[in-house]
N, C-alpha and C positions, 0 to 999 in steps of 0.2 A: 030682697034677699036678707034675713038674719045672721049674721056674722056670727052669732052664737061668743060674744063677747060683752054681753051685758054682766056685768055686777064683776066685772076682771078690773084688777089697779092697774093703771101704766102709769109709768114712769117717763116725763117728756123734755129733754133740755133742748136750751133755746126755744122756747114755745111764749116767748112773748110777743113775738110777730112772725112777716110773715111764713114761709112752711111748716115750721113750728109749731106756730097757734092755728094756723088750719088743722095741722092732723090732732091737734089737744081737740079742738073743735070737732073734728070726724069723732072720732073717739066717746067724746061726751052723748055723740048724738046716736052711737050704737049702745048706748048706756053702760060706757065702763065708768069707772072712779079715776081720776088722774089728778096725778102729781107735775102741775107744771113748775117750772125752775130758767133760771136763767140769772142775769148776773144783776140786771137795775131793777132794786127794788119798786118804787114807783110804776116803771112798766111794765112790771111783773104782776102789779097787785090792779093794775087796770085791764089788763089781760083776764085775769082769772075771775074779775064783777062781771067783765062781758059774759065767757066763759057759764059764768052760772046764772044767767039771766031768765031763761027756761027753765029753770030749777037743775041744774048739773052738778053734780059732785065731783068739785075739783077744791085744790088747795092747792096754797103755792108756797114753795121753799127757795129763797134765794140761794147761788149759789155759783163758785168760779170752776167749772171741770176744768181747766188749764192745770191742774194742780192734782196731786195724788192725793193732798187735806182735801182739795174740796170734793174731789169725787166719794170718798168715805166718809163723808161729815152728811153730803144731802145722801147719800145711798142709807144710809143711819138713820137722818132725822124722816127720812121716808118709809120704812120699815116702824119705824116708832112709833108715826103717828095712822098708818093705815094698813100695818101689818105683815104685808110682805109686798114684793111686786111680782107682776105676771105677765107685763109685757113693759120692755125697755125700748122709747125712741132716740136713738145717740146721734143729736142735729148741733153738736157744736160751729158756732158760726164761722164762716171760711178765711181763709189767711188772708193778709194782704200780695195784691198784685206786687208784679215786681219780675224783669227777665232772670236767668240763671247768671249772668255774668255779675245783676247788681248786686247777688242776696248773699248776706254774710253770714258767719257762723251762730251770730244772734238771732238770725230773722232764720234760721232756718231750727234753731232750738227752739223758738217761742211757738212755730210752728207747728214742730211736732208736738209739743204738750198739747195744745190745743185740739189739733185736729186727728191725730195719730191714738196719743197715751187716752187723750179723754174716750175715742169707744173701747181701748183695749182694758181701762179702770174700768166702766160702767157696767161691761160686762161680765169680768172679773166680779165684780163685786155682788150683781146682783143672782149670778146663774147656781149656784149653792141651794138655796130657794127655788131656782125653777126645775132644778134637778131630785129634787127631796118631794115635790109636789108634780114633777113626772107631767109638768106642762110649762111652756113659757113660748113667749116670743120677742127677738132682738131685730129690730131694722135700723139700720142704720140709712142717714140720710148722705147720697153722697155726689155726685155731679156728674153729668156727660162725657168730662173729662177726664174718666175711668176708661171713656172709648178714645174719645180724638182728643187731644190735649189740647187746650185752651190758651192760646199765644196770650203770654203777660201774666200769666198765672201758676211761674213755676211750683208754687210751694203745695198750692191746690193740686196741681196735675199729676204733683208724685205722691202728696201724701194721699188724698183720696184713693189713690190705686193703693195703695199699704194698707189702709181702711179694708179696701175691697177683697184685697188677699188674707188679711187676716178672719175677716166675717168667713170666707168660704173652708178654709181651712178648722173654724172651731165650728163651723157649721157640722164638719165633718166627724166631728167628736162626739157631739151631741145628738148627732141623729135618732138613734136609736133610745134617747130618753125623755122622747116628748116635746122637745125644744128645736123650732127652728133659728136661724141664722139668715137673714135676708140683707138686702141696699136697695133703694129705692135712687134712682140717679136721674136727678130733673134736669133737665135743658132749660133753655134762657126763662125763666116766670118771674112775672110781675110783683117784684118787692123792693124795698127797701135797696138791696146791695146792687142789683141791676142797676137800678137809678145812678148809683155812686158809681159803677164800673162805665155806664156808657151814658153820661149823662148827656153827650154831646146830642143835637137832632141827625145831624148826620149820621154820626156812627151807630144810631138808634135805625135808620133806615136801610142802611147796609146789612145791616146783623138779620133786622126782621125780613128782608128779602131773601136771605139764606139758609129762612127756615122753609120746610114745605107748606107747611100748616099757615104759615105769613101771620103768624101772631105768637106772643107769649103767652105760655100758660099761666090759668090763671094757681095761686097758692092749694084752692079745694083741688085741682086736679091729681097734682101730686099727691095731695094727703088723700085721696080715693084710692090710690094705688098703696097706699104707704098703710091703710087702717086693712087693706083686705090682706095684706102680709102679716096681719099680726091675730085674722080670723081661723075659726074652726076649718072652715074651708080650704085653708093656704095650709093645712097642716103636712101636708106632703110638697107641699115650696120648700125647700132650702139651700142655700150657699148659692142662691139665684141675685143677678141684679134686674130691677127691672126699670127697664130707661124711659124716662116721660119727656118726648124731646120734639113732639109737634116732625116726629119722622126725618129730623137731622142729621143723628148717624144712622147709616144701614148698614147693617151688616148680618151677616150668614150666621156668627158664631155667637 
């Protein structure tokens, strides 16, 4: 299928490993232009040699979305150097664990900048552009825990769902001017922060046994689902989330 998304800029943070640089990856290999970013330089700039190894047009801009500077500094230096954007991936990396009774008024501000303000800046900032050009498209990356909350991960479980309400609500704005508003919400896949969450073997067997699928998915799965929300095709998808969870949660609604 052609996604009819070649020679489109995206825009991708946290794309220097994994979900992130999978869908920078999908992306490159339906032939858009992409701006990947994220915060460690070094990893950043090893990402995006992989990235163009096939000959892909990407570039990279370091960059902290935690912050209202940072999100208008690369929203800026991305526009500067490739024009405008035409599709925004908002995958700031997930808060730390932690119950509701341990998390204090700090762990709960660092939070929201992070995973909260960073898609409400990105979006903000980039959708002026995809309103004037009467095309665009935003996904935000956001977790299972939109559905069923995630025991030890209060900060994820509420802000995610704020992500998720806000995406649907300016989805609703936007409708009628060419621009959708999407979440792509993965269940347990095989990267980097799983590792750190359940590093135990045990609690790695438990968890995989309470999937139906009895595996994690892999990074390209979600960015399959995550690159055809931002295609010609999806153009009538909006204020949708769409859950990649190996059939985890079910639900009717």
């Amino acid at each position: 299928m052609n996604l009819q998304i070649a020679g489109k800029t995206a825009l991708v943070t946290g794309g220097s490993k994994g979900i992130g640089y999978a869908i920078a990856a999908g992306l490159v290999a339906e032939g858009a232009r992409v701006v990947v970013s994220a915060r460690d330089q070094g990893m950043l700039e090893a990402a995006v040699q992989r990235l163009g190894e096939d000959g892909g047009d990407v570039l990279a801009i370091a960059a902290d979305v935690s912050s209202a500077k940072g999100v208008r500094g690369l929203v800026d230096a991305a526009v500067e150097r490739v024009g405008h954007v035409d599709v925004l991936i908002a995958n700031a990396g997930g808060p730390p664990s932690g119950l509701p009774s341990n998390l204090d008024d700090g762990a709960w501000a660092r939070a929201t900048e992070l995973t909260l303000m960073s898609a409400v800046r990105l979006a903000r900032a980039v959708l002026p552009g995809m309103r004037e050009r009467g095309w665009g498209r935003i996904v935000n990356v956001t977790s299972l825990s939109v559905k069923q909350p995630i025991n030890d991960l209060t900060l994820s479980n509420a802000l995610r769902a704020a992500v998720t309400a806000f995406a649907r609500t300016l989805a609703n704005e936007v409708a009628s001017e060419g621009v959708t508003v999407n979440a792509v919400a993965p269940g347990y896949t095989a990267t980097e922060r799983l590792e750190e969450l359940f590093a135990d073997d045990y609690a790695r067997a438990r968890l995989l046994a309470s999937i139906p699928a009895k595996r994690f998915a892999a990074p390209e799965e979600v960015a399959a689902a995550a690159v055809f929300l931002c295609s010609q095709q999806a153009a009538y998808v909006t204020g949708q989330t769409l859950v990649v969870d190996g059939g985890m949660v079910a639900s009717t609604y």
